[in-house]
MOPAC internal coordinates of N, CA, C and O (Angstrom, degrees):
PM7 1SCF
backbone

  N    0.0000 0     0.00 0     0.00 0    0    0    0
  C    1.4337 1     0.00 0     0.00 0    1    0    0
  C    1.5226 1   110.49 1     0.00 0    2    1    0
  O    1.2310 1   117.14 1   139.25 1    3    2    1
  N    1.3430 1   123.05 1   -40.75 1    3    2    1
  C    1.2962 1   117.09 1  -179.85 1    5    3    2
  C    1.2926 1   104.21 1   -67.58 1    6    5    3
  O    1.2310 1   115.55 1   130.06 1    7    6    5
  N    1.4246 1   126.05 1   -49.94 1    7    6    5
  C    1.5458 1   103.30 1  -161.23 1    9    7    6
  C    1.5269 1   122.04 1   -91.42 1   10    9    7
  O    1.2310 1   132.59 1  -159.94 1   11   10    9
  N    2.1019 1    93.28 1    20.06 1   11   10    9
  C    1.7774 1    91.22 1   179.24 1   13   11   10
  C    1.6281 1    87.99 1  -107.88 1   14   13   11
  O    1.2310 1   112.56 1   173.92 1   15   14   13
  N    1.5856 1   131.65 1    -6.08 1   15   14   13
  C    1.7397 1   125.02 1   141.70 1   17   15   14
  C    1.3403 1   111.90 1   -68.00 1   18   17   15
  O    1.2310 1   110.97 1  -173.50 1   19   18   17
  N    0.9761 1   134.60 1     6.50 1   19   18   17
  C    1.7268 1   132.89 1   177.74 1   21   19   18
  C    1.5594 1   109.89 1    54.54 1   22   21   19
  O    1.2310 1   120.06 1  -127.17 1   23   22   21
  N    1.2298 1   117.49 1    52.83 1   23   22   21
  C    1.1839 1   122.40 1  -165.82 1   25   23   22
  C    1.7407 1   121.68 1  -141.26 1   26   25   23
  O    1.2310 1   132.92 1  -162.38 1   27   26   25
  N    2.0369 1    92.65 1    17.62 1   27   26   25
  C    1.8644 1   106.13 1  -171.34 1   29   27   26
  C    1.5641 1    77.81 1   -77.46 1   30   29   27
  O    1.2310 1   132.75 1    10.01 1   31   30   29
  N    1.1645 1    92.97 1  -169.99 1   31   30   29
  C    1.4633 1   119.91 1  -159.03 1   33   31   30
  C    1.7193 1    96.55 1   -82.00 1   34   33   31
  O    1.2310 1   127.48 1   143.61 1   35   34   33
  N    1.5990 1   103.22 1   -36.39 1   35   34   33
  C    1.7002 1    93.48 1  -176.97 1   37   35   34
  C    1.4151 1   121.90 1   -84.54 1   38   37   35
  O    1.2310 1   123.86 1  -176.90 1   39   38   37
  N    1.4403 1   110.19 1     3.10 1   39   38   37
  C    1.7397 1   123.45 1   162.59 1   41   39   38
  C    1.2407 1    98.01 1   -86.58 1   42   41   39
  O    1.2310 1   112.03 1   165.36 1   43   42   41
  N    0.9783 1   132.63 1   -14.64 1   43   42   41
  C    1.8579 1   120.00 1  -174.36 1   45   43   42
  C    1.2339 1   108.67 1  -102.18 1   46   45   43
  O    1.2310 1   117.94 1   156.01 1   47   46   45
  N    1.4817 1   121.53 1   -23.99 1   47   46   45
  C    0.8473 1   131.97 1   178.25 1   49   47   46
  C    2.0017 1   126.67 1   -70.90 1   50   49   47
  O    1.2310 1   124.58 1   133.51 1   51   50   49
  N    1.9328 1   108.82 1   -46.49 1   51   50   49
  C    1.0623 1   112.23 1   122.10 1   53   51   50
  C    1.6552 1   152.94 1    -3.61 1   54   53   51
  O    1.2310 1   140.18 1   106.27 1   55   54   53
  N    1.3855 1    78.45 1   -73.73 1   55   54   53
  C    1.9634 1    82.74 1   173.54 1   57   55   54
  C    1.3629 1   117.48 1   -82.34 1   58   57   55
  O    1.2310 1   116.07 1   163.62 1   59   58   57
  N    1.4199 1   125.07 1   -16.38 1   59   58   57
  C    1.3043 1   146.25 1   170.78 1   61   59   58
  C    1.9494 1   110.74 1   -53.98 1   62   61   59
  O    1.2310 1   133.01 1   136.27 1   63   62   61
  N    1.9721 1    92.47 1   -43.73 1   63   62   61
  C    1.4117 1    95.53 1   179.41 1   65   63   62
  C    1.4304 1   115.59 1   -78.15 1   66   65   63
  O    1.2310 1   123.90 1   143.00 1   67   66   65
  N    1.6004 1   110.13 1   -37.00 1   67   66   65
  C    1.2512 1   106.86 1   169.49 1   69   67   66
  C    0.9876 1   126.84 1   -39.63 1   70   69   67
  O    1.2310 1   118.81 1   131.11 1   71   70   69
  N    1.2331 1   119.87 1   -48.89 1   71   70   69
  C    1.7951 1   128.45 1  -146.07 1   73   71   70
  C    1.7890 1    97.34 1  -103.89 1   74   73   71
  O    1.2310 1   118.10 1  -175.85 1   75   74   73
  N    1.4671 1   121.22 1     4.15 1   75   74   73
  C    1.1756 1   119.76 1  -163.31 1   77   75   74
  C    1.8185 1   104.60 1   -99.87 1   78   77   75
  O    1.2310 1   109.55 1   -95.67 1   79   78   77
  N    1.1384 1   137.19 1    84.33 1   79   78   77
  C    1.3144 1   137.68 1  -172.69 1   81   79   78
  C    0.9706 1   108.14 1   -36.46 1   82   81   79
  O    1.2310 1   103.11 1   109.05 1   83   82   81
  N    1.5713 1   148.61 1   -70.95 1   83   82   81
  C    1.0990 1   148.68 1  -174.41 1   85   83   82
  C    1.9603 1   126.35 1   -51.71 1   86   85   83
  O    1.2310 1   133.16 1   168.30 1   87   86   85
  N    1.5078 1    92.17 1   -11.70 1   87   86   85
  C    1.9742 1   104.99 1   176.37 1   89   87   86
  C    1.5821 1    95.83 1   -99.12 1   90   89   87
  O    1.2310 1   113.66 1  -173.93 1   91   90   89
  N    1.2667 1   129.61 1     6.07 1   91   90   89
  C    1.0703 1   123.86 1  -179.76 1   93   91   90
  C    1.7877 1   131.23 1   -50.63 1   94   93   91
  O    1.2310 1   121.21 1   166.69 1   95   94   93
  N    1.4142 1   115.28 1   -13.31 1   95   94   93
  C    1.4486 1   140.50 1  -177.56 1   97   95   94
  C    1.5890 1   101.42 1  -105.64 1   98   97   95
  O    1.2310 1   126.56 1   150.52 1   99   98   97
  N    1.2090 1   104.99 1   -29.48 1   99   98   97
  C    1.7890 1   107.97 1   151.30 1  101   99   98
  C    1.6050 1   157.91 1  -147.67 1  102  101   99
  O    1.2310 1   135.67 1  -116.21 1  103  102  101
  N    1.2213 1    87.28 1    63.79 1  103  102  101
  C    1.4457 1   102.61 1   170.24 1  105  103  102
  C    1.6380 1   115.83 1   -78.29 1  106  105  103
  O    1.2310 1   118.70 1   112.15 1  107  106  105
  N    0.9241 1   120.09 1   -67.85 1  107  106  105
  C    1.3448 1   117.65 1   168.21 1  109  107  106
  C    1.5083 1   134.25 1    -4.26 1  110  109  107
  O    1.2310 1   124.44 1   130.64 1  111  110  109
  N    1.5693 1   109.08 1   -49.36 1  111  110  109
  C    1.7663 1   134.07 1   175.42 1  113  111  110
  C    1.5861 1    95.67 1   -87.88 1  114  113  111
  O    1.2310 1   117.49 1   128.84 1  115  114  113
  N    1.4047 1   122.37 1   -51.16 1  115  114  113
  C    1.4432 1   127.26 1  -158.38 1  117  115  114
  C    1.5986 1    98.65 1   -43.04 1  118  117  115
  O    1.2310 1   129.66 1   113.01 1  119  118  117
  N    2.1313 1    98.99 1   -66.99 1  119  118  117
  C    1.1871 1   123.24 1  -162.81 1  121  119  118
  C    1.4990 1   122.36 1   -68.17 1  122  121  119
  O    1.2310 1   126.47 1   155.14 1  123  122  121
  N    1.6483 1   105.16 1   -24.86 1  123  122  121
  C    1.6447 1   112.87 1   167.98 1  125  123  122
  C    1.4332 1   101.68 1   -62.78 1  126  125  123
  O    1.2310 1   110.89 1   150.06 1  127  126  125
  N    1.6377 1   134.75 1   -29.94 1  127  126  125
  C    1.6065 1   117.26 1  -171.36 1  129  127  126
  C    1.2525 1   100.47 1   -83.53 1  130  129  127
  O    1.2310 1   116.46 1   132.02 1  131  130  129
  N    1.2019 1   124.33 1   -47.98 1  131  130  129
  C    1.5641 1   115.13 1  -178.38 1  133  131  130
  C    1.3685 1   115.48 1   -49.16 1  134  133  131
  O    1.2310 1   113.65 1   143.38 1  135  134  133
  N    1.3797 1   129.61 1   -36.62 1  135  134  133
  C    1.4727 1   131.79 1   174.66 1  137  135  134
  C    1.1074 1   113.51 1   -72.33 1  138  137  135
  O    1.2310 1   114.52 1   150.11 1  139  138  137
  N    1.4001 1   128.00 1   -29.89 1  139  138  137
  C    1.2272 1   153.86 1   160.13 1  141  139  138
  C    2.1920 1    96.37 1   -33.98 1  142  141  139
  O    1.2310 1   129.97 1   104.88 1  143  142  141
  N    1.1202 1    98.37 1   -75.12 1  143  142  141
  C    1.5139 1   127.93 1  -145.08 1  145  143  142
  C    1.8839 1    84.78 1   -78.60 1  146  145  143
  O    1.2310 1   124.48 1   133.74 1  147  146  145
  N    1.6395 1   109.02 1   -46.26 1  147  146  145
  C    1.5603 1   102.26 1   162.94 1  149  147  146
  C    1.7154 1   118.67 1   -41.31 1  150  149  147
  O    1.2310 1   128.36 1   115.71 1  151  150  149
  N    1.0719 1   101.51 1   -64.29 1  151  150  149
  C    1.0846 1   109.35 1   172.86 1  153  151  150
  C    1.6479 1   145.50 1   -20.47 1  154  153  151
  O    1.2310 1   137.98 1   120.01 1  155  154  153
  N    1.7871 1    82.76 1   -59.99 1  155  154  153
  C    1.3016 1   103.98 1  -170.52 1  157  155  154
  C    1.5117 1    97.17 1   -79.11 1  158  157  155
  O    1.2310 1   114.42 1   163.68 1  159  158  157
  N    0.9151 1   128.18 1   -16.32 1  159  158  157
  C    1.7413 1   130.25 1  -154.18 1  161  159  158
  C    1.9879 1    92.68 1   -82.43 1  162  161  159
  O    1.2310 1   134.03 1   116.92 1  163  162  161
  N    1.6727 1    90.49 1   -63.08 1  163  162  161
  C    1.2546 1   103.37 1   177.97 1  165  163  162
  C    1.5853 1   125.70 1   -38.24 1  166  165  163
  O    1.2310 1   123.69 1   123.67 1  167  166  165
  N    1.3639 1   110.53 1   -56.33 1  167  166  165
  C    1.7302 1   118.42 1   169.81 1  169  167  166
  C    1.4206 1   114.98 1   -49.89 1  170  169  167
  O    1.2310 1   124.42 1   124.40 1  171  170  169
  N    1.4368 1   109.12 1   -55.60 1  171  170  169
  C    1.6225 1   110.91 1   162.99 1  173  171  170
  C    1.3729 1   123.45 1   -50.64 1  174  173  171
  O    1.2310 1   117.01 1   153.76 1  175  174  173
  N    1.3944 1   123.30 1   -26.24 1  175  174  173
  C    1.6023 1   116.16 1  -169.79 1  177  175  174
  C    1.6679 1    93.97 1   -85.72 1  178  177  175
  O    1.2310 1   123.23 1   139.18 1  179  178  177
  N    1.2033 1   111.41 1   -40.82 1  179  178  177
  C    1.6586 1   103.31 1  -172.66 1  181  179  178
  C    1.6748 1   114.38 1   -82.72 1  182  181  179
  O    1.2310 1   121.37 1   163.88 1  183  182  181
  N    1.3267 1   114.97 1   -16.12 1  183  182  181
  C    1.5298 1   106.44 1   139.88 1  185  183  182
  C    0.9467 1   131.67 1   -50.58 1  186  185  183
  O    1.2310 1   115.25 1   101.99 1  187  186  185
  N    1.3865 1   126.61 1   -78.01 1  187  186  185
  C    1.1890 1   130.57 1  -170.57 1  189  187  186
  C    1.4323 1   127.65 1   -94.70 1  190  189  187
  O    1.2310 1   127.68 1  -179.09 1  191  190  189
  N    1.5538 1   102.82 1     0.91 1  191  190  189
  C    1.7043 1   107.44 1   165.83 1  193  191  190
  C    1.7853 1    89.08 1    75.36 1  194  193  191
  O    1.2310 1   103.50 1  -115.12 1  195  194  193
  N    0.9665 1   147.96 1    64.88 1  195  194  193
  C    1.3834 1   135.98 1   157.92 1  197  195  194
  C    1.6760 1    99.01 1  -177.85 1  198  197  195
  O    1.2310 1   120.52 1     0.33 1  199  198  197
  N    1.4042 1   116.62 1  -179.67 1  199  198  197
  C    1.2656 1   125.17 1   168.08 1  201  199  198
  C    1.4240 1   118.16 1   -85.04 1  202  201  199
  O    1.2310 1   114.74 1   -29.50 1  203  202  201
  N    1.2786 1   127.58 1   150.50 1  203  202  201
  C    1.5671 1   132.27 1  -174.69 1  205  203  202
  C    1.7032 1   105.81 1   -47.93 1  206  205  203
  O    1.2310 1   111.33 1   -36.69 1  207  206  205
  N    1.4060 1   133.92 1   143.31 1  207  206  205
  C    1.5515 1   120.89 1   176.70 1  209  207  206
  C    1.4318 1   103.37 1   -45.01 1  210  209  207
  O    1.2310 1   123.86 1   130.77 1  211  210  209
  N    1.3258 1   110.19 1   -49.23 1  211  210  209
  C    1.9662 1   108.05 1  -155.77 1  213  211  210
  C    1.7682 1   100.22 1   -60.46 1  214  213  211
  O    1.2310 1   119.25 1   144.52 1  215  214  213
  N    1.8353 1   119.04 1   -35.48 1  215  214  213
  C    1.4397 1   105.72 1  -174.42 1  217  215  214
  C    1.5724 1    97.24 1   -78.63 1  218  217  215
  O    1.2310 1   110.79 1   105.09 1  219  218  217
  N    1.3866 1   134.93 1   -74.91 1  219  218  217
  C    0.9779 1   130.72 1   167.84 1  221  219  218
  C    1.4675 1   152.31 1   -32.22 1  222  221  219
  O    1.2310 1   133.36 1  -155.93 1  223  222  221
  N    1.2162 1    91.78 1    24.07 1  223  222  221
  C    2.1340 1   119.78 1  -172.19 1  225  223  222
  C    1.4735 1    78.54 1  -142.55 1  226  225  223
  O    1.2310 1    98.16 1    79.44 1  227  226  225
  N    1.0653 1   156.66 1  -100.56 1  227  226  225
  C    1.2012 1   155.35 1  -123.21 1  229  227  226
  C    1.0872 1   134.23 1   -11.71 1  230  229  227
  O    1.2310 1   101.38 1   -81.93 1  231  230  229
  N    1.3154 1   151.52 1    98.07 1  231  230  229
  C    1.1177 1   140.35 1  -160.06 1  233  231  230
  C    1.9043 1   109.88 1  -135.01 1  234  233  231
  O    1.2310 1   123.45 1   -34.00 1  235  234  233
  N    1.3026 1   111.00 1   146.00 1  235  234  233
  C    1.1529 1   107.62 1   150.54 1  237  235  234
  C    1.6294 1   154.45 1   -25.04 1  238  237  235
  O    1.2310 1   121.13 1   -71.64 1  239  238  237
  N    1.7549 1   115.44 1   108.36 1  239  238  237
  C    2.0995 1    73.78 1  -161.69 1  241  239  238
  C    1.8688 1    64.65 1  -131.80 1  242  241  239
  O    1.2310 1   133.97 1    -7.26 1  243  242  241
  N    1.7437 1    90.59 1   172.74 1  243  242  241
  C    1.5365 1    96.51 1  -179.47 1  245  243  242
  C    1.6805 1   111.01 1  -113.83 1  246  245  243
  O    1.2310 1   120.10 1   180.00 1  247  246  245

């Protein structure tokens, strides 16, 4: 559900580069992996009906 609101971490991550003045020489590479990584998440969820282990394990560490 979040990443069909465009709102996983690698869409935020994206707009993060956009809007970041100083990544300005790279957004282009940044934003192709995140779409990249959209991507890949997506094909996996409709395979296997769940989230990838690495999003779906994720947890907090300090």
């Amino acid at each position: 559900m979040v990443a069909m609101n465009e709102m996983s971490r690698f869409h935020l991550a994206a707009e993060a580069i956009r809007r970041t003045p100083r990544l300005a020489d790279r957004p282009p590479a940044l934003i192709a992996e995140c779409e990249a990584r959209i991507s890949e998440a997506a094909s996996y969820a409709r395979e296997h009906f769940e989230d990838q282990p690495e999003i779906r394990d994720w947890m907090w560490t300090d």
